[in-house]
N, C-alpha and C positions, 0 to 999 in steps of 0.2 A: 353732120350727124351728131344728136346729142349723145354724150358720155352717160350712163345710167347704169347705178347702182345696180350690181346683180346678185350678190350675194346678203344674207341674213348677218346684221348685227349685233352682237350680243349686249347684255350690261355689260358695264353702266351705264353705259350710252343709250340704249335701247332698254326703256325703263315699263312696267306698267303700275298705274299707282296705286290700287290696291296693292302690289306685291312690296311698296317699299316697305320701310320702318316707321313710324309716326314723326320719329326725328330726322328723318332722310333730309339731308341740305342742311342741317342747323351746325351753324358756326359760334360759337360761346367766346364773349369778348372774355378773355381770361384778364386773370389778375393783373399780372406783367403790361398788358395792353393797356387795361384799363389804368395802372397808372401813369404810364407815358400820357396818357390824352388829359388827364387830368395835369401834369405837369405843363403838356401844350396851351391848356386852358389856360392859363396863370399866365404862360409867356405873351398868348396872342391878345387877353385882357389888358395886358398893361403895354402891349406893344399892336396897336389896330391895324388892320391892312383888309381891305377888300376881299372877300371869298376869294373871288375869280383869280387873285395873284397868288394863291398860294401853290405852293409846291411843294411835293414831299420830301426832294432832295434839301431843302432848305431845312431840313428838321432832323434830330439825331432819336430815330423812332423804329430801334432794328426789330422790336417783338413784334409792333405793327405790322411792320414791312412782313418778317416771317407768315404772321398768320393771312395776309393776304395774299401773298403767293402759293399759299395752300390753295385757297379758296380758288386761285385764278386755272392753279393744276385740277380742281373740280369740275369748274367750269367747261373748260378745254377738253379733258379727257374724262371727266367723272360725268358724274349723272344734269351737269349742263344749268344745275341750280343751286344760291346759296343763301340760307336766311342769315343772318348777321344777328347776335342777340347777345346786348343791345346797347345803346344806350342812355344812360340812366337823365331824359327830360327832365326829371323835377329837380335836377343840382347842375342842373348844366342851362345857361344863357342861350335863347334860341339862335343867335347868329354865332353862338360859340359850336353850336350841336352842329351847324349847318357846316362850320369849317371842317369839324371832325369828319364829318360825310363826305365831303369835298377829298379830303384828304386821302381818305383809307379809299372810296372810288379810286383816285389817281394814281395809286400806288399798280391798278391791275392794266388799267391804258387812259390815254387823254382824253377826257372832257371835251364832248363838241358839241356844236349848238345844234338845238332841239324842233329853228322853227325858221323862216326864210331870212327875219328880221335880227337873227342872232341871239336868241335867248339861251343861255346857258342853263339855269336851274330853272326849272318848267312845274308849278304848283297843279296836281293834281286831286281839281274839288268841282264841286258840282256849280255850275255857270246858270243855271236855269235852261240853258238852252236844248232843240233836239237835235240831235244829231242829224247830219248832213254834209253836202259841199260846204268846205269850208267850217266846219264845227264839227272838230273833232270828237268819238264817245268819249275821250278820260276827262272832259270837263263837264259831262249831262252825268246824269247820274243809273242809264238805263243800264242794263245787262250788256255785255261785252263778247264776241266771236270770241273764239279762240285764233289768235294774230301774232305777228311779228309786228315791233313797231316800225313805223316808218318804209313799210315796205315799199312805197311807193313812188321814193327817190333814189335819186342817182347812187348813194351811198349810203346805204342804212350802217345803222351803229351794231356793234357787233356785242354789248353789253347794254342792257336798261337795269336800271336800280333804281328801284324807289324807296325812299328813308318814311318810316308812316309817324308822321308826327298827333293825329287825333283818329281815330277810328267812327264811323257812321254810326247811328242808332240800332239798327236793325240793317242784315245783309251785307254788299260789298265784299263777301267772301272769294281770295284768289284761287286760283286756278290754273297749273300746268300743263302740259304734255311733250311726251318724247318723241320729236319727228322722225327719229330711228325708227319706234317700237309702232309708229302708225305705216311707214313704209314697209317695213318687213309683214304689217298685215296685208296689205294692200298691194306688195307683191305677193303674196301668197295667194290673195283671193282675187283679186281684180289685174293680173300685170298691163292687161291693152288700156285698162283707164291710168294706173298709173305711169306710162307713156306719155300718154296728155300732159301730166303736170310738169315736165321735163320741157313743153313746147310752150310757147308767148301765149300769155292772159295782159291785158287791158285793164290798169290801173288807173284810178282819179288819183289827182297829187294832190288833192283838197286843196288849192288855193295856194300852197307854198310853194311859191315862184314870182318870178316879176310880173307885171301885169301882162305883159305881151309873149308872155313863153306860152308852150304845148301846155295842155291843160291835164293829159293823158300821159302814161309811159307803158311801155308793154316788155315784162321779162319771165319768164317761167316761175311756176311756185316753187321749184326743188331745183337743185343743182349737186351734181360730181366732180370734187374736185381730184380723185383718186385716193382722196385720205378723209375727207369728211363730207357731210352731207348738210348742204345749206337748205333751209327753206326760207319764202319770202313769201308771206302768207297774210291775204286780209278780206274776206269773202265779202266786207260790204266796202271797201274799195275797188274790189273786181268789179261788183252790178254795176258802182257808180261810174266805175271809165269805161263798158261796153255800154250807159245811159249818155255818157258823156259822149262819146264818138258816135252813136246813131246808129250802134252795130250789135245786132241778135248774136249772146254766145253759142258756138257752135255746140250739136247736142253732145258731142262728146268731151265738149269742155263742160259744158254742164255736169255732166254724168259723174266726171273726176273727180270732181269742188265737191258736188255731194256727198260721194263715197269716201272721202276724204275727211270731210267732216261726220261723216257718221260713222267712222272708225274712232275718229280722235275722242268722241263724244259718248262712245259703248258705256255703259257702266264698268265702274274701277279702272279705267284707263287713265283718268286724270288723277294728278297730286292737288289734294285742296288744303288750304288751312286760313284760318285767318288772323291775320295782323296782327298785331298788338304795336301800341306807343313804344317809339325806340326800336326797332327793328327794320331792319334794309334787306331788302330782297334784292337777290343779282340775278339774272337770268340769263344764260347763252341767245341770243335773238337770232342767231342763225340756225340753230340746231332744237330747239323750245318753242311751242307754243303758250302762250299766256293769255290768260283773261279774267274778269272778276264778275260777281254775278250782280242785278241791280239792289240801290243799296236806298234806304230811307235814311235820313238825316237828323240829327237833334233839331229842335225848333229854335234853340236860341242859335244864332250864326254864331259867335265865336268858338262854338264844341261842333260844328260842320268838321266833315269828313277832311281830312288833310293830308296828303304825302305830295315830297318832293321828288322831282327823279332827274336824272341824269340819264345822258346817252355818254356809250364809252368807244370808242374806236380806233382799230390799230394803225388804218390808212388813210390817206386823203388829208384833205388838208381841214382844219377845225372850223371851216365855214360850214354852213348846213348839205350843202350841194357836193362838199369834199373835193 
């Protein structure tokens, strides 16, 4: 018998986004911070070393450390989102900006790779391609579900951060929601569909796996672990692992995924804002949904839409599969 959530969660946790504050999540790199990073700058210029080997214990960056364990106490027990702001691209070297990111990410959990083949920092821009098996949406440029990333494997990451190094022409606006504040609706109004989401849905794993692995995995969109409330949410990796298996979802798994997104989708239920250069957005990816709406691009490639992200996680081991 599944465990399932029975009672109403309150904020912060359980958020609806008309109701926050326009600055709800905004993190201000303060003065202190910002000069520690600028001292890092200096040391990591004259002394090089690969992103991927850095670490924070290697570095004497206590305001850092401070301000990110804030953030990670947001994260965890606050409203499950954090904007980072910012910084400052036009005095800072882009593999120097990338360490900075690197860094303050690793301060809240470890850095694990993002795709079967080990990629660690995952560039999120528009590929030309349409989405489908095997081509993920954060590299086309269309409109985006509201999802958890990576739902689809063995181990999803329990934080996504993306650093927005050039923002699109037009559109690409992101987009939240609080899986609290969409379950306490959806026990209220629906509780026999939200039972469904408590039971196995049929994921595609889009290609990230060996050639010869299951193509499919199948685990509930929500989970109770008696203190928090996971979601594992991606409505067009559901269609594609019940297209993938050869198997009609049942009507009342249908029924859930709908009311489920059309709760999350009510007007003023979402946190929107968009982007600007120099800023990292952190998101709880078990407790948040996230999405950005589709975006047009400048004509010249090099001013193309740009952010980096990270997967962050506190268990498994830092291969993709954990």
């Amino acid at each position: 018998m599944k465990t399932i959530l029975d009672h109403e969660i309150p904020s912060p946790r359980a958020w609806i986004g008309d109701e926050l504050a326009d600055d709800a999540g905004l993190v201000p790199l303060d003065d202190a911070c910002l000069e520690e990073l600028s001292g890092l700058g200096a040391l990591l210029q004259a002394n090089p070393l690969p992103v991927l080997s850095l670490q924070p214990d290697d570095f004497d960056l206590p305001h850092c450390r401070a301000l990110m364990a804030g953030v990670r106490q947001q994260l965890d027990q606050g409203i499950g989102f954090a904007i980072i702001d910012r910084l400052n691209l036009d005095e800072t070297p882009k593999e120097t900006a990338t360490a900075f990111y690197w860094l303050l990410a690793s301060m809240i959990a470890r850095p694990v790779a993002q795709s079967w083949d080990g990629k660690m920092l995952y560039d999120v821009t528009d590929s030309g391609k349409e989405p489908g098996n095997g081509v993920r949406p954060d590299i086309t440029n269309v409109g985006q579900n509201l999802h958890t990333d990576n739902s689809y494997n063995l181990c999803p990451p329990d934080y996504v951060l993306l650093f927005c190094r050039q923002t699109a022409m037009e559109g690409g606006v992101s987009e939240l929601v609080s899986f609290y504040a969409a379950h306490n609706q959806m026990r209220a109004e629906a509780p026999d569909l939200l039972a469904r989401l408590y039971e196995d849905f049929i994921f595609d794993r889009q290609r990230e796996h060996a050639p010869d692995d299951v193509m499919t995995i199948e685990h509930p969109l929500f989970t109770w672990d008696g203190s928090r409330l996971l979601g594992r949410l991606s409505k067009r990796q559901v269609h594609g692992g019940y297209a993938l298996a050869g198997k009609a979802m049942d009507e009342q798994a249908a029924a859930a995924l709908t009311a489920l997104e059309t709760i999350m989708t009510a007007p003023g239920m979402r946190k929107k804002f968009y982007f600007e250069p120099g800023q990292i957005q952190i998101v709880n990816n078990k407790t948040c949904g996230h999405s950005r709406t589709a975006f047009t691009d400048w004509p010249e490639p090099e001013r193309h839409r740009n952010l980096t992200r990270l997967w962050l996680r506190h268990e498994g081991r830092v291969f993709y599969n954990g």
